[in-house]
Structures are given as C-alpha cells and as structure tokens.
N, C-alpha and C positions, 0 to 999 in steps of 0.2 A: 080614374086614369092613373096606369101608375107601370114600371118597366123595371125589372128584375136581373143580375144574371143568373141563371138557373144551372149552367155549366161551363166549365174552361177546359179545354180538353191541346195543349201544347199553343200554338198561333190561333186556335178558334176559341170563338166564346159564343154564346148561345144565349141569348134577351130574348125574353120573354113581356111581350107586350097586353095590360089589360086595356080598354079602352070603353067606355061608355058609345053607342052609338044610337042615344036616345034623343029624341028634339029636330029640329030642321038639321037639312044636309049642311049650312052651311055652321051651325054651329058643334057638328059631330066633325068637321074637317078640321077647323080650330083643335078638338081636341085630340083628332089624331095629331094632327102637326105638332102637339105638346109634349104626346105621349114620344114620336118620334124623336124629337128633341133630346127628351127625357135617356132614351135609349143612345141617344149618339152621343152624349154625355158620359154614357157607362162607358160604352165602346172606347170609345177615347182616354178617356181616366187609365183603364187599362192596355190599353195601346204606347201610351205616356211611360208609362210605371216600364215598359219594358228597354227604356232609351234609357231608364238612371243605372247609376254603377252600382256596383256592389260592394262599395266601400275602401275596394283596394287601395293605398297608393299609384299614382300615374305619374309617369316620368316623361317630359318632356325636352329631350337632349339630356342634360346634364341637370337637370331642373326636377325636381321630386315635389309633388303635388299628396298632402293628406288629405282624407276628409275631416274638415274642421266641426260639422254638425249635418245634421239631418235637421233642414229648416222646410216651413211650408210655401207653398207659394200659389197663390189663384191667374189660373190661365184662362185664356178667353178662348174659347173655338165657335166654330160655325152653330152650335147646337144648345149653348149655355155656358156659365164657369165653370170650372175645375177648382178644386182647392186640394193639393197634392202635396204629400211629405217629396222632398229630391235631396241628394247628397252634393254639399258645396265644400268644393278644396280650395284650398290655400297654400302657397309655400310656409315654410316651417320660421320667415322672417316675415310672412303677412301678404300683404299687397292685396293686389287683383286677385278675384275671388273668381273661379274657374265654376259651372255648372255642366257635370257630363252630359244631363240629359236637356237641354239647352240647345247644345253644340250637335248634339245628332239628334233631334228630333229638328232641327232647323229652325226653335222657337225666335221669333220677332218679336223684341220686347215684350212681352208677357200675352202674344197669340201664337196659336199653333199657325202655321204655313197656310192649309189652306183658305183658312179663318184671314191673314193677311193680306190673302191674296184676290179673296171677294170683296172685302173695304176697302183695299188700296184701288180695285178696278172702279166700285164703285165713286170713289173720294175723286177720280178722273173724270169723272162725265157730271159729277153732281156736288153742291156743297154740303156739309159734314151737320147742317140741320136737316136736310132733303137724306139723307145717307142717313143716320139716324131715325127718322121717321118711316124710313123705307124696309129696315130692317125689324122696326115692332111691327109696323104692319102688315108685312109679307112673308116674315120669315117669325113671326113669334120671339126674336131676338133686341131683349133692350141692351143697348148700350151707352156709354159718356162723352159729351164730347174729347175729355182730354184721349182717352183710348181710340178714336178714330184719328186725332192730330197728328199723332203719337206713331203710331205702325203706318200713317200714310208717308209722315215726314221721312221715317225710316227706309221703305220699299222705296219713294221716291229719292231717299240719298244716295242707292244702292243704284237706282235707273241712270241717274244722273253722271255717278260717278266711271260707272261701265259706258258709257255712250260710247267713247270711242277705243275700246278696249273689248269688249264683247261683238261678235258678230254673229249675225246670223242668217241661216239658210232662207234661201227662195221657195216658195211653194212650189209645187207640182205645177206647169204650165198646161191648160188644156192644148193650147195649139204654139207655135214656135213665133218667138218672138223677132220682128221684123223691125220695130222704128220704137226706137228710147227716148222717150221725153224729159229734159230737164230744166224745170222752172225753179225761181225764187221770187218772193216779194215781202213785202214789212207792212206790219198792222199795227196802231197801238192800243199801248194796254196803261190804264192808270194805278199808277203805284200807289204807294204807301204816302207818298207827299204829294199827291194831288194831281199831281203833272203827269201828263200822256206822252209816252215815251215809246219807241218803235221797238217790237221784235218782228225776230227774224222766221220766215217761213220758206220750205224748201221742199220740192217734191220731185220723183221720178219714175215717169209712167210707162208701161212694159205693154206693146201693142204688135198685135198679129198681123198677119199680111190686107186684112182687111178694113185695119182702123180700127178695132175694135181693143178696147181696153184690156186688160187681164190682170194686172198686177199694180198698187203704189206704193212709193215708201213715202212716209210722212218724216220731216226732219226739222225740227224748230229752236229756239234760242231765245232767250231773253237780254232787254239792254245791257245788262252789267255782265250776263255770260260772254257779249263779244261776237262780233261780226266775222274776226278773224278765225275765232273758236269753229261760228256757224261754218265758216267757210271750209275749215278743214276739214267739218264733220261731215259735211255734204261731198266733199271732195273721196273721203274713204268709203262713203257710200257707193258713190260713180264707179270709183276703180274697182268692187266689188262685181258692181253690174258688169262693168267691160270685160271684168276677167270670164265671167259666163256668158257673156253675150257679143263676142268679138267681132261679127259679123254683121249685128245689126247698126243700122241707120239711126245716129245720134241728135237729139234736135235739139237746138234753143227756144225756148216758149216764153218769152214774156210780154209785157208790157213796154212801154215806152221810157220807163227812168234807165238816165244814161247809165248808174254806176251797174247795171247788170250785166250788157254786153258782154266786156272785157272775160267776164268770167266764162259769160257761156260758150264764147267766141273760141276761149282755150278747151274744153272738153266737147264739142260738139262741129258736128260737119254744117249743119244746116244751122241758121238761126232764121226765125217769125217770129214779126212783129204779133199779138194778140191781134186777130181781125177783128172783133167787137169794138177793141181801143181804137181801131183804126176809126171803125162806122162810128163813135160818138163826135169826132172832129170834122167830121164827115156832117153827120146833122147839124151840128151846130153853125157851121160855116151857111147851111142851108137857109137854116133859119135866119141868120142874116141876110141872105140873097132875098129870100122869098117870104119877106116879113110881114105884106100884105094880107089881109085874109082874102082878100079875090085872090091870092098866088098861093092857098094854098092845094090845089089840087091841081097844078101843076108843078109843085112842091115836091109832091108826092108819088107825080108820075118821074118826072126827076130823078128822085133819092131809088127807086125801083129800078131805074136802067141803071145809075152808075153804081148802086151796090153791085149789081150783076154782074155787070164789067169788071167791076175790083176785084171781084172773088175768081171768075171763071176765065177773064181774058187776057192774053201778054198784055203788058205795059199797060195796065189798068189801071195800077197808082202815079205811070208817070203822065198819063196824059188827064187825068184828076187834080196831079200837081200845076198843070199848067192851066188849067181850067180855071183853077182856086186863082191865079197869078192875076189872070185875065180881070176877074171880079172885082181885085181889090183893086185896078185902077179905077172902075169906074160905080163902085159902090160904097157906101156910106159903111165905115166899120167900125161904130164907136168903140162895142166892148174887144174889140180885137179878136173876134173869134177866127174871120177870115184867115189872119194873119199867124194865130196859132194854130191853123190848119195846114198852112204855106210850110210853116217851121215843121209840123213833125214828120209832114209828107217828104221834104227835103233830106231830112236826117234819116228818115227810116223807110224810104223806098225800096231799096235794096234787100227790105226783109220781107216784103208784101209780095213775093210772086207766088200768089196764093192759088192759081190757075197749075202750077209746076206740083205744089207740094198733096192739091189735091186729086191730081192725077197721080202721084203718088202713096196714095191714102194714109198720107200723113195729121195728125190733128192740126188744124190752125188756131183754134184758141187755147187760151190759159185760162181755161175753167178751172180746171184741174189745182191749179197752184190757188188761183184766187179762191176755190172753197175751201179748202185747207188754212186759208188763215180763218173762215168762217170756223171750221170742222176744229182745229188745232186751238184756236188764241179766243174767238169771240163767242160762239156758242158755252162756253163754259168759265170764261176768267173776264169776262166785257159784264156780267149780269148788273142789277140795280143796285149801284150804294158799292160793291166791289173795290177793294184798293189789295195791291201785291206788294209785300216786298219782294226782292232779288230771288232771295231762296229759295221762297214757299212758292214763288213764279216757276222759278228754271225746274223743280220737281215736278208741277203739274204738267207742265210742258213736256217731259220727258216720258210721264206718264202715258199722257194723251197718244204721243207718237208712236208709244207701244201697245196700245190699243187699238189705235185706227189702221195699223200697217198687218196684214194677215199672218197670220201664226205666227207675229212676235213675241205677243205676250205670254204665250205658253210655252214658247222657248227662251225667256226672258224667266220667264219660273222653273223650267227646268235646271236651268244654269245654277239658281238659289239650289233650288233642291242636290246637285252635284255637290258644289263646293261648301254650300252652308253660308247660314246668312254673317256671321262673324267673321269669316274670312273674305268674301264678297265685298263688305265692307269695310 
C-alpha cells in the first residue's frame, strides 16, 4: 500500500495510488481506506504549504510583523498528521506570535477546518472515549483524547459565544407556513458537585396549513448561563421568525408550570395547555374515583368518553371541572389527586379549548418542546456516572442546537470558514 505525488501542475496535483487487493473484501477495504488516507495526507500537506507566506514582512496598521523562523508544526486532519515547516512572525519588540498560514487556512488549534468540524460534530452526540473509538474504527483515524477536548472546547467557545450574534437563514419551506409554535421547559443535568440543577430548553415549530410539521429551531441554556440569557436568546429567535412569517398564527405550547405563561402570553396569540398534561390529572383523579377493581371497566368506559369530550367538544374542560368538584365532596381523596385535578383544571381551562384549536389544525401538544430536552440535554449530557461543569455544559449545549436545527451547522461553518476561526473567536 503506498500513495505518491507523481505531478503538480499550478492548483492540481496528481496521487497516484498502489494498493494490494489481495485477501477478503473486507480486509482489501481496510486497506484502501489506508492507502486513501495516506493520499489525503499528501493532498493536504500541499494544500497547507499553499496558505504559508513567503517570508515577507506584514504590516498590520501601523504594526510591522517579521518572520522570526520557519518552525515545524504537526496538524491533525481528517486523513492522518501533518508535520509542516510554516513561517511565524513577530513584532520587532516580541509578543504574540502571528502564523499566516494559521489565519487563512482557518487552522483550529492544531486541526485543519474540516478535521474540526467532524469531531466537534461528533464530540455533540457522543463522549470523546465513543468519539475516539469511532474514529479508529470507521475511519482508520487514531487520535488523543486531549486533541478531541481541545478543538471541541474550541468550536464549542466559538458556538457559544456567537449565539446571539450570529444568525441564520431558514431552509427552503416545502409548503407555507400557517401556525408557529413556541414552547419552553427545564430538565436537569448533574454537575460537577453532584447536585441536579435545571437547564433551560426552548423550541419553535413551523407548520403548514395542515398541522404538519416542517421546520424546528432547538435553543437551550445551562444553569449558570441564565434564564434571563435563555430568555433573550429565545426571544431574537421569535422576532426572526415574525420578521419572515408575519402572517402566521403564533402559539403557546406548554405544560402546566406557572413561570411559562407570562412569557408565552407576550409573543403569541393562542396559548394550550399540553393536552397529554391535561389527560394525566385526568387519570389520576380516576383512579381515585374508581379505585375498585369491579370499577375498573367502567373506569375505562369513563376515561374514553370524557377524553373525547376534552379534546373534540366546547366546554369540555369546564364541565370536567365541575365533574372533578362533584367527587371530591363525596369521595375519599387521601393522596389528593382529586384536588390537584380541581386546581389545574381551574388555572388552566382557558387554554384547553382543544375542540377550537383542532379545527384549526393547530398542534395541541408539546412533544415537540418536551423531546428536545430528551433530544438537546438527556440523550447525550444525562449518560451513566456523567458530571458537567458550567463550560463544558453551556458548549455542548450550543453545539447540540446546531446540530439538531437544519442547516445550522453548515452555516455555522460557513461563518468560521468567512471570517476565520481567530477572529470568530
């Protein structure tokens, strides 16, 4: 196995690849994927070699930069190391050490861009022993952990610190968006000292005339980042949507904790209650009624007509509320389910005209918000033994979001790719 260049001819170069394809298929693939490697190594090497200067002096304002040496340096990319001679300046009184080919080739600490850009994605969905292990085994690519800590902390300080400074465009809609959902809720995460502490999750769903989904943005936040933070960042998201979607129908989607309301209350025309949140206070009050095992298949015939009701008929949560009223005079309610069925039916009737919003093909639940803290916070920072600090939370977090939200993440590298990672940062 072995990869050559054979020619350079101005921007092209020309590898020439040998390759053994003797043995089973599956060990001649191993070593093409080597021999490839081996070649996207050349490629690269000289790809690199064309981002360094050429020793001139470089002035920046009033600021004259020499070159102090031609030192070496080993970079990491998608296909193997690098170990490269590059030219480093200096001003003529020292300081900070300038590398031109650094600054335009977009190097991340000591990876090429899109070498960053496939462990930083990966370092979001997975931990950096599963990320390492995924890379010798799929990709013929060993690497350390401190090198994946390292460029994730990095892309993720740059995600983090653009959040609300970076925007970016909406996909291409297949069909026109008619009703805008906007939920939030909190999930915890165990930190670094033991204790389960809430982050924030936030979502906004883009639906056609038919209920039909099309588009989310995922937005989240950790404790020490700030509710208030969360709240702004969710809020420049909104006003983004409104500014494209002026016409559509704005909803509130959540659950039953008070401190959501207020907020949804102020950017949305409609607000509903979660109907599922509804249906568990719902069972539960039943289960007190019809405690019996002879009642329970009347239980069941029961809970069948007044879900029915709740969902499709006017005043279906108010004559439910009074239903529930009825009971607790003359039924036994030790664990108080009755009663905190009475309370939330009270508080949040007004959001249950679920009969109105589904002839308007609005959604009625907050799926949507609640798997997004599965999707965002628990499926990837909840695993076994897991503890966060603040930081290395509020990055992955940031990460996640621009992952899970369509064509963020590639215009979230674009951006890098523009401005360069040094300035970005």
């Amino acid at each position: 196995m072995d990869a050559k260049i054979v020619n350079r001819d101005g921007d092209n170069v020309s590898i020439q690849i040998d390759v053994s394809l003797k043995g089973s298929m599956l060990d001649a693939e191993d070593r093409i994927q080597s021999a490839l490697n081996k070649a996207g190594t050349l490629a690269t090497e000289e790809l690199l070699s064309k981002f360094d200067s050429d020793g001139s002096p470089i002035t920046f304002g009033s600021v004259k930069y020499t070159a102090r040496s031609r030192d070496a340096k080993t970079y990491q990319t998608p296909y193997g190391e690098i170990a490269l001679e590059r030219y480093v300046y200096q001003t003529s009184k020292g300081g900070k050490i300038f590398v031109p080919l650094e600054t335009d080739a977009r190097i991340i600490g000591t990876s090429t861009p899109r070498f960053a850009k496939i462990v930083s994605n990966k370092y979001a969905n997975m931990g950096s022993t599963a990320l390492i292990k995924d890379l010798n085994e799929n990709h013929n690519r060993r690497v350390v952990r401190s090198f994946v800590k390292n460029v994730s902390d990095r892309v993720g300080a740059i995600a983090l610190a653009k959040e609300e400074q970076w925007t970016y465009s909406m996909p291409e809609m297949e069909k026109p968006i008619k009703t805008v959902t906007i939920g939030l809720d909190g999930t915890t995460l165990r930190m670094d000292d033991g204790k389960y502490r809430e982050s924030m999750v936030g979502t906004i769903g883009l639906y056609d005339k038919s209920g039909e989904r099309q588009h989310t943005i995922y937005i989240g936040a950790t404790p020490e980042y700030g509710k208030e933070k969360f709240i702004n960042r969710l809020e420049l998201e909104i006003k983004h949507v409104k500014d494209l979607y002026p016409k559509s129908e704005y909803v509130g989607l959540a659950d039953g904790a008070r401190d959501n309301w207020p907020f949804l209350e102020k950017h949305t025309t409609h607000q509903i209650i979660d109907f599922y949140h509804a249906t568990e206070y719902v069972h539960d009050a039943a289960d007190t009624k019809f405690k019996k095992k002879i009642q329970q298949s009347e239980k069941n015939i029961w809970l069948d007509d007044r879900m029915h009701k709740l969902k499709h008929n006017m005043g279906g949560a108010s004559r439910m509320l009074r239903e529930f009223q009825e009971w607790k005079v003359d039924v036994k309610d030790d664990n108080g389910l009755i009663k905190a069925a009475i309370t939330y039916f009270t508080n949040n009737k007004k959001r249950m005209k679920y009969y109105k919003y589904l002839d308007m093909n609005m959604p009625i639940g907050s799926g949507v918000t609640e798997a997004a803290c599965k999707v965002i916070i628990k499926q990837r920072m909840c695993l076994s033994g897991m503890r966060w600090k603040e930081e290395g939370a509020a990055k992955v977090i940031s990460l996640r979001c621009l992952t899970k939200s369509t064509d963020r993440w590639e215009q979230f590298w674009g951006k890098i790719d523009q401005y360069g990672y040094q300035l970005a940062a």
